[in-house]
N, C-alpha and C positions, 0 to 999 in steps of 0.2 A: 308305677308303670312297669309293665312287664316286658323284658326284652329275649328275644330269641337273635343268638350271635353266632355266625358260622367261625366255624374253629378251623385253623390249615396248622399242615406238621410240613412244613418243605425241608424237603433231602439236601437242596441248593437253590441258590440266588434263581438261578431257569424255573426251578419247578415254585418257588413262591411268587414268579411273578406269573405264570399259568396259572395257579390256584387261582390268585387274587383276578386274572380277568377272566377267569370262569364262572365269579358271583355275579347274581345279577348286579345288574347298575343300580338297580333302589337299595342296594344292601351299602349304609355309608361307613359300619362298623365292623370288627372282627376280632379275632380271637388268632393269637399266635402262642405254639407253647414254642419255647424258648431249650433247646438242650444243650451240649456244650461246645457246638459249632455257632458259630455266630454269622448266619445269616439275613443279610438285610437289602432291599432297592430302594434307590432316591425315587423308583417310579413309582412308588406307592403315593395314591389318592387321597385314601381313606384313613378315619380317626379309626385306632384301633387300639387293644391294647395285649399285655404279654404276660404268658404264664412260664416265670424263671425256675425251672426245674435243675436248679445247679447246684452246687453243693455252697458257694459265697456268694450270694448274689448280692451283696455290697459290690464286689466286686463291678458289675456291668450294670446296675442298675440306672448309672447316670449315663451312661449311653442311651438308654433303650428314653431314657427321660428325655432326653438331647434330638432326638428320633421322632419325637411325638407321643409316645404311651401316654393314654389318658387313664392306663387303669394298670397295675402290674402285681402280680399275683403272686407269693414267695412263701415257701415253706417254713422259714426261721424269720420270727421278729428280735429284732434288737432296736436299740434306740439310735444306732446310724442310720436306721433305713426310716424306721417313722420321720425322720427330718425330712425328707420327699414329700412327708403326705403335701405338702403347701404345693407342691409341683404335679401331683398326679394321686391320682387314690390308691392307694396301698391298702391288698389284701392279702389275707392268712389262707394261705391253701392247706387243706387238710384232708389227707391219705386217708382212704377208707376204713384202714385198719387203724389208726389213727385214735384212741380214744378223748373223746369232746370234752370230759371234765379233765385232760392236759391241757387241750388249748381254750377251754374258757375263759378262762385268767386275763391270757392275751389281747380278748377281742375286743378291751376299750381303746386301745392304741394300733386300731386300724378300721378302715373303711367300711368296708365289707368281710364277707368270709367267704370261700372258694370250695367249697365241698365237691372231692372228686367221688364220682359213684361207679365206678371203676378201681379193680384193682392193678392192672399196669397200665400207670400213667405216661404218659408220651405214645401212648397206642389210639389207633380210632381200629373201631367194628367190634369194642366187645359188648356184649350187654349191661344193660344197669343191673346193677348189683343194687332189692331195694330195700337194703335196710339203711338209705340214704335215706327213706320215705321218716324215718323217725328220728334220721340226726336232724330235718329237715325241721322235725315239730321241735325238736328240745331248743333248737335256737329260737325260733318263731315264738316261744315260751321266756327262755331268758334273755332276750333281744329281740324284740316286737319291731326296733327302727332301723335296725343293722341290716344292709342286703345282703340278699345270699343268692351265691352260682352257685349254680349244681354244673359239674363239665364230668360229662363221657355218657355213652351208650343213649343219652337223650332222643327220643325218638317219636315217629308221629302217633305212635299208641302211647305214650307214657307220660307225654310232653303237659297238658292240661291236667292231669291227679299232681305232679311236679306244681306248676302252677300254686292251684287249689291250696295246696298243702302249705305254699308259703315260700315257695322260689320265686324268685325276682328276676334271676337271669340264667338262661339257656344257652349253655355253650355246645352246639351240634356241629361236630364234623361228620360223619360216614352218613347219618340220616338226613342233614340239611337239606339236599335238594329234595326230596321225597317229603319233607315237614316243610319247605318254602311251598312248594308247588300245592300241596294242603289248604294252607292260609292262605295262600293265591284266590285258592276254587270260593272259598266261605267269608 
């Protein structure tokens, strides 16, 4: 099953609970990237989960656990944080520039993998970068059951070849409502 997830980047506690009642009401899931301001409301409704772009995220990951994360997304594995998997799914995010035969190794001892198709992460509106389209196939090659997110620049042109190709989940912030309102019309 394929999932398309709106992404928010809030500046502060006001502006993430704006985002979040800006989704529509069918949207039950979402996507938070996480930087090193720790922003969070109890008025949050929705299952969601968090992409920990910090440099220890041992450090907070049992908050964001503690909060609800049903999915949390982290650049370093180590065998502190696999201990979560029983608590939430834990994925390997990996940097565009990133090379894949680094983190292959890694990806028995986590859930998914996080493929950013972007290169400055914690941004929304830049383009997909698509030589994502081919880290896309090599996992889809050496890991046929392992899901894979593709997060940045996702878009209502690009979002199905994405798809296609062997993504599993779409994390859209800047083009969300323009790719909601799409799947809306069809």
């Amino acid at each position: 099953m394929h999932e398309i997830i709106p992404a928010v980047l809030p500046k502060s506690v006001e502006d993430l609970e704006a985002e979040l009642a800006a989704l529509p009401p069918e949207i039950t899931f979402f996507h938070m990237d996480v930087l090193d301001e720790d922003i969070w409301t109890d008025k949050n409704t929705r299952d969601f989960e968090v992409h920990l772009m910090v440099e220890e995220p041992e450090r907070i990951i049992g908050r964001w656990i503690e909060r609800g994360a049903k999915r949390i997304s982290i650049h370093k594995i180590s065998g502190s944080l696999s201990a979560y998997r029983e608590q939430a799914e834990i994925g390997f995010a990996v940097k565009l520039d990133e090379p894949l035969e680094e983190v292959l190794p890694f990806l028995h001892f986590v859930d998914f993998v996080h493929l950013m198709s972007i290169d400055e992460i914690g941004a929304q509106g830049h383009p997909l970068d698509e030589q994502v389209f081919g880290r896309i196939k090599i996992l889809q090659e050496q890991f046929p059951t392992l899901p894979i997110s593709v997060d940045g620049g996702v878009n209502v042109r690009n979002y199905e070849h994405l798809l296609e190709l062997g993504a599993d989940r779409l994390i859209v912030g800047s083009g969300f409502k323009e790719l909601w309102n799409s799947l809306k019309k069809n």
